[in-house]
C-alpha positions in Angstrom: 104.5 108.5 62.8 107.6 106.4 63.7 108.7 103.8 60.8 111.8 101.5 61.6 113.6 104.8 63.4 112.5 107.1 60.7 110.5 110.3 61.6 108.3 111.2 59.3 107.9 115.1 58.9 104.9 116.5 61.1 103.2 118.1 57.7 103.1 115.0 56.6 100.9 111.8 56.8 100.4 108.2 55.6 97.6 108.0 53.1 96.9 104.3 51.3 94.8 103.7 48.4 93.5 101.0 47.1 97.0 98.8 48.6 99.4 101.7 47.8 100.8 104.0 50.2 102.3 107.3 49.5 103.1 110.6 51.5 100.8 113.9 51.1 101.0 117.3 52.6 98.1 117.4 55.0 95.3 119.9 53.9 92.2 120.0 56.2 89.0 121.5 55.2 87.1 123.8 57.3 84.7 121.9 58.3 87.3 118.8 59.6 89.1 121.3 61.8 85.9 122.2 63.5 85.5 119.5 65.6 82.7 118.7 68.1 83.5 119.0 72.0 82.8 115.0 72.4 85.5 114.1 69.7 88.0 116.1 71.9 91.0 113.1 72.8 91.3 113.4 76.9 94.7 114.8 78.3 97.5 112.3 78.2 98.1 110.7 81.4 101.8 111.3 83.4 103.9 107.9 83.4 103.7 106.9 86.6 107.5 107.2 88.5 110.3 104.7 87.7 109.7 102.1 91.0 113.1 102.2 92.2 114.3 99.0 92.5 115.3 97.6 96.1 118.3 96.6 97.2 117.3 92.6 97.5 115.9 93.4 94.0 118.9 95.0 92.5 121.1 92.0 94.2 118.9 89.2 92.7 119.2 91.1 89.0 122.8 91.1 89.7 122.8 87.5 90.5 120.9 86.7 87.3 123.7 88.6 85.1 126.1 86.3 86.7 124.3 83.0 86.0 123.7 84.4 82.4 127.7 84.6 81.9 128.2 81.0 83.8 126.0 79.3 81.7 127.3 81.0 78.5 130.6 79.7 79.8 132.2 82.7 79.9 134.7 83.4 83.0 135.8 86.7 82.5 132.2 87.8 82.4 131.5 86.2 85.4 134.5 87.7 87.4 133.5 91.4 86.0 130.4 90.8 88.3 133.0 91.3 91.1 134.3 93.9 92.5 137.8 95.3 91.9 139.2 94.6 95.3 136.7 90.9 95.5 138.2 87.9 97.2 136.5 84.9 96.5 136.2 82.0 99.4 135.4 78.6 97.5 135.6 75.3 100.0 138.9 73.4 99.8 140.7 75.8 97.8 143.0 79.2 98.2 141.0 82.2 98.5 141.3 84.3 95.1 141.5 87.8 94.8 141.0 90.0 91.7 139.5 89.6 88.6 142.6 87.6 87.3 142.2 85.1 89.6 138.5 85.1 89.7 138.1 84.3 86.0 140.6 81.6 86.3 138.5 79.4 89.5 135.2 80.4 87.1 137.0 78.9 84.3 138.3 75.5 86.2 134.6 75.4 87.4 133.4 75.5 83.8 136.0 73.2 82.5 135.2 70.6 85.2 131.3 70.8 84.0 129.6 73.3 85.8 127.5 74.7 83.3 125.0 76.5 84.8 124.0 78.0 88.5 120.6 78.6 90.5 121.4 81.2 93.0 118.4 81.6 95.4 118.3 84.7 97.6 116.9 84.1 101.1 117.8 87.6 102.8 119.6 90.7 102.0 120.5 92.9 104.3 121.6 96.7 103.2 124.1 99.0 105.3 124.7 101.8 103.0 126.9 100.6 100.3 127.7 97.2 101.5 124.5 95.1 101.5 124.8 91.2 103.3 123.1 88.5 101.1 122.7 84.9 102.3 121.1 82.4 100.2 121.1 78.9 98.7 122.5 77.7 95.6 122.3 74.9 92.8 125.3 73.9 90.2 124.2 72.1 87.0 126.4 70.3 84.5 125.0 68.7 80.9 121.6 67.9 81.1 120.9 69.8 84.0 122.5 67.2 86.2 122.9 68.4 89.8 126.6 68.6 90.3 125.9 70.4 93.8 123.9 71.9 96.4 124.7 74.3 99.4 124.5 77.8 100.8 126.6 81.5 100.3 127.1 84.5 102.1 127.6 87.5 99.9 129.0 91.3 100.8 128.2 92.9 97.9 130.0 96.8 97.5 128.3 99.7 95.5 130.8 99.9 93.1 130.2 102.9 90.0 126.6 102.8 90.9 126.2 99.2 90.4 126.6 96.3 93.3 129.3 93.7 93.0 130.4 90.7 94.5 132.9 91.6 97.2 133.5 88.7 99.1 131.9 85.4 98.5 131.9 82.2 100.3 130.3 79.5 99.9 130.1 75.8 100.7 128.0 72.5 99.9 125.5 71.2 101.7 126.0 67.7 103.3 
């Protein structure tokens, strides 16, 4: 028995009386370790296999980490979801490349009222460890108040096991 993390020795056992628990030393009588062929507990099934994620799936998890940091309004979070070498392409402005930089354009965005993102996935498309996503997105600001709508095309770089943003462009729908 497992209690808040604490193993309880296997001699051992829970016993309550009457509304009052204590621990005894387990003692079974001859006739309880006899027991019929019927009372027999079947064999444990196997865990099925961990279902390994896809790479459309491990991109849209990866997607929901960032839109977790942008509407918790932190920057530096967000540009850790890139990749070390990442340059980031946002419409009518210089491109920015490396965390640094990154942060800094996240934390304009959030300062300006952005304070939350709806990234949808439309395709992913996986070439080793560069996988090509395009998709649509939504910004909100207080309220949920649509600040803007408009597309994205991702590369996104296997990077320590994990995929990050490599280079991300995006632009607003007319």
């Amino acid at each position: 028995m497992i209690f808040f993390g604490a193993q309880q020795q296997p001699n051992q056992t829970d016993i309550v009386l009457q509304g009052e628990s204590f621990m005894a030393t387990k003692k079974k009588s001859a006739a309880a370790k006899k027991k019929p062929a019927a009372a027999k507990k079947p064999a444990a099934k196997k865990a099925a296999p961990a279902k390994k994620l896809t790479t459309k799936d491990a991109v849209k998890a990866a997607n929901k980490v960032l839109m977790k940091h942008l509407a918790a309004g932190n920057a530096a979070a967000v540009a850790a979801c890139y990749s070390k070498k990442a340059l980031l392409l946002p419409p009518g402005a210089p491109a920015q490349k490396g965390a640094k930089n990154i942060a800094g354009f996240w934390a304009g965005a959030i300062a300006q009222g952005v304070k939350s993102a709806v990234l949808k996935t439309r395709e992913v498309d996986e070439l080793g460890t560069t996988a090509i996503e395009c998709g649509a997105f939504t910004l909100k600001g207080d309220g949920g108040a649509v600040l803007g709508v408009g597309k994205y095309i991702v590369v996104w770089k296997k990077e320590g096991g994990a995929w990050k943003l490599h280079r991300d462009i995006f632009n607003a729908d007319a």
